[in-house]
N, C-alpha and C positions, 0 to 999 in steps of 0.2 A: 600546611595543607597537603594531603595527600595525595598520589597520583592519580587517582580515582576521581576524588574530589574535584580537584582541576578540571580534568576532564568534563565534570559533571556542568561547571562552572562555565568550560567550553563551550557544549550543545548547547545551555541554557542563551548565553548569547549569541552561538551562530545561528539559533531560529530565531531570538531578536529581532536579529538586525537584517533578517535575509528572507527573501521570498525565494524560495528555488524555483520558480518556476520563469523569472525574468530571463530578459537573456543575458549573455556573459557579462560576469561582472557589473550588472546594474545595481547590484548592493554595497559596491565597495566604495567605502570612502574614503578621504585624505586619512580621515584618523584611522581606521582599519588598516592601512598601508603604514603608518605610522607609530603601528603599535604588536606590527606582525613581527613575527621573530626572526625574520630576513633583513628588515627593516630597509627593502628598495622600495624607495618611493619616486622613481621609473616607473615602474608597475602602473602606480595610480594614473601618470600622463599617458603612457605607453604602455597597454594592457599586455602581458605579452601570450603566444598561442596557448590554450589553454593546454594541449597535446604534450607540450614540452614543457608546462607547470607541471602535470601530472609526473609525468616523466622526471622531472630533473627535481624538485623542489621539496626540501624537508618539513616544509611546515603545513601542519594538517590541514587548519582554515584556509590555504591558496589553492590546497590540490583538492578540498573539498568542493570551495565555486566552482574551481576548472571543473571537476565533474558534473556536475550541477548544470554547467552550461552548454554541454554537450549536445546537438543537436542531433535527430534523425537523418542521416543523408539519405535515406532512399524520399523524406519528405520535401529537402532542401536541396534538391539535383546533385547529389554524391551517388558513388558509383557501388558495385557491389562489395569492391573491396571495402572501401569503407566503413560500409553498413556493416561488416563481417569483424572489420577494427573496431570500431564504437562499441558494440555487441561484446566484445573480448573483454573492453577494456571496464566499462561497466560492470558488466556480468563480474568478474575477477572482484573486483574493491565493492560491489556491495556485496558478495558470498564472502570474501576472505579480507578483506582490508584491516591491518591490526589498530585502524584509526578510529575510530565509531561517525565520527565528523565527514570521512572518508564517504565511507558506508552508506549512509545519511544523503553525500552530495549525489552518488551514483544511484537509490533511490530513486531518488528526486525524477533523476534525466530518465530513467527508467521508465518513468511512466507516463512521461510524453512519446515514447516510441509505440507503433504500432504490429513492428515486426513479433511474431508470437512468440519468438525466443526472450524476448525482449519480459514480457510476462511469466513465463517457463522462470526466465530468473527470479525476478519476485519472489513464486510460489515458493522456491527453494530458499533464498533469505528468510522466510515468513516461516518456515520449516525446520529452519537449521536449530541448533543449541548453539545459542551467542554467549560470548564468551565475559561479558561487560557486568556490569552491576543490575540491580532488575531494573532501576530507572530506566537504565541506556535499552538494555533489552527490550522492554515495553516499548517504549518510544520507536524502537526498530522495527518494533512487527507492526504497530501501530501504522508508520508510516508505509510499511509495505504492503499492505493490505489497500490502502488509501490510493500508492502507486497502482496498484494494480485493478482499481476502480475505474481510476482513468485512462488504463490502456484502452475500457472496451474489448479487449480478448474475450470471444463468445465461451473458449473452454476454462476461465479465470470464475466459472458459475462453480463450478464443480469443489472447489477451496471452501468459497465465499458459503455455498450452503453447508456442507462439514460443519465450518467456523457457526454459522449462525446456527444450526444445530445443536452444539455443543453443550452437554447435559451441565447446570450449573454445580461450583463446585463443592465439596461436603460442608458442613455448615462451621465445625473447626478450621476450616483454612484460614490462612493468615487474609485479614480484609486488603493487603496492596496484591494477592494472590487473586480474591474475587474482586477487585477493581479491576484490574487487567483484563480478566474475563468477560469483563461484563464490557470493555471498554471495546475489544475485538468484536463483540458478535456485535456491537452497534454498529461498529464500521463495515460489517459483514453485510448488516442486516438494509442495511441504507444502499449499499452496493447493489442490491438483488433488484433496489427499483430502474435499475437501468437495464434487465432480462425480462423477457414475455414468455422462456421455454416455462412449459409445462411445472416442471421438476422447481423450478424457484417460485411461481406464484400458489403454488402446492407447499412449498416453503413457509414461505408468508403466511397462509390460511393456518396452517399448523402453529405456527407461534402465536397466531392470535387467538388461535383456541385452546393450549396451552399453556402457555407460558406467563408465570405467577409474576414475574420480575415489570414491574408499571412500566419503567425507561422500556424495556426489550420490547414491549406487547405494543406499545406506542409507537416506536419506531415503526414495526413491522404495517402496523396500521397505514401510515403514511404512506411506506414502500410499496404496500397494495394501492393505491391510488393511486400513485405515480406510477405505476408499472401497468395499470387498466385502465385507465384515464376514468375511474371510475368513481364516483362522491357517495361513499356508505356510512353510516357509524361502523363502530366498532364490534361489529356483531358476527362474529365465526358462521353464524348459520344464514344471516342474511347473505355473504358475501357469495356462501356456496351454494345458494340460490339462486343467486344473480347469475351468477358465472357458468350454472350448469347447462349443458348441452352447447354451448362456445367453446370456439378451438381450444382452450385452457381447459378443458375439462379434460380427467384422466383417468376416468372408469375404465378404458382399454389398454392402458398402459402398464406397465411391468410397476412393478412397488418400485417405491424410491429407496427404500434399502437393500432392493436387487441392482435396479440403477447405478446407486451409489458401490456398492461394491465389485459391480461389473468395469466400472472406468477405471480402476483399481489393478484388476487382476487383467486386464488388457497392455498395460502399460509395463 
């Protein structure tokens, strides 16, 4: 089996067997402890700091829960330092970690944070050229797009409609090239149901007026509802009736591809 493979083998059961969103170590069991490459099964009676798993431990699945269970201290009465360490330590192992498992744990804890750096990283995982096989890769932006759902970070809108914007791709690509694609702007597209600016439910109307792809048009359909509290079919012209002359309307507003390009060149 190759080293890739393994790997592949790896993710496949640390999402298994793991919710990353429990807290420390509630997914470990006797046998995971028992079959970890440290092989201390201490650990399983005597959890030890996740800080100094991180820190000290060569095997990917220990340092990845450790990540994984890392809390917010500015949410859990930790002090600035902290919040400033967490931020580091994350931030670092989901941009750079040569582990993908790694990566993966520090995700996870990522998008229980509320601090907006905490999102800032995200968008740059989600960004970067990973360096893995496309499975891993998929799966990394997959999941970071998902982290970054549940920050709630109000300027985490500004990715999310790019992503779900994102013109489908030539009709020669390779089909795990438009699966990916098409797997992101759903995660994008479901995300924009938790925005009311203008610019995302302007989003939404657009791909349901647009957009040939049934999965994409459907999502988007939904994400309009959930985002208006409003019960329409599926109808582009109904919806921009409903909505016209309510604060969502954007006859006065700047195009969204001034918009979009203005957040851009500001930064």
């Amino acid at each position: 089996m190759t080293r890739w493979h393994l790997r592949d083998h790896r993710l496949l059961s640390f999402l298994a067997c793991t919710a990353l969103t429990v807290p420390a170590w509630g997914c470990a069991s006797f046998w995971d402890e028992a079959f970890s490459r440290e092989r201390d099964l201490r650990g399983y009676f005597s959890p030890a700091n996740p800080l100094v798993v991180i820190h000290d431990s060569t095997d990917g699945e220990r340092r990845a829960k450790a990540l994984a269970s890392l809390q917010e201290p500015a949410q859990h009465g930790g002090n600035a330092k902290d919040q400033d360490t967490y931020l580091l330590i994350l931030t670092t192992a989901a941009t750079s970690d040569r582990d993908p498992l790694c990566r993966l744990g520090a995700i996870q804890a990522l998008g229980h944070f509320k601090d907006p750096r905490a999102a800032r990283a995200l968008e740059d995982t989600f960004q970067q050229k990973l360096p893995y096989t496309q499975d891993f890769n998929a799966m990394l932006r997959q999941q970071a797009l998902r982290a970054l759902e549940k920050t709630g970070d109000p300027e985490a809108r500004k990715l999310l409609i790019l992503v779900a914007r994102e013109p489908g791709p030539a009709l020669d690509a390779p089909s795990a090239d438009r699966q990916q694609q098409q797997d992101e702007r759903l995660v994008a597209i479901r995300a924009l149901s938790k925005y009311r600016q203008p610019e995302c439910i302007e989003t939404l109307m657009y791909l349901l007026e647009t957009e040939k792809d049934g999965a994409l048009r459907d999502r988007a359909h939904q994400s309009l509802q959930t985002a208006t509290g409003k019960t329409l079919p599926p109808d582009a012209q109904a919806w921009r009736a409903s909505l016209a002359g309510q604060p969502i309307d954007t006859a006065a507003q700047p195009s969204l591809i001034n918009r979009v390009s203005g957040w851009f060149t500001k930064q």
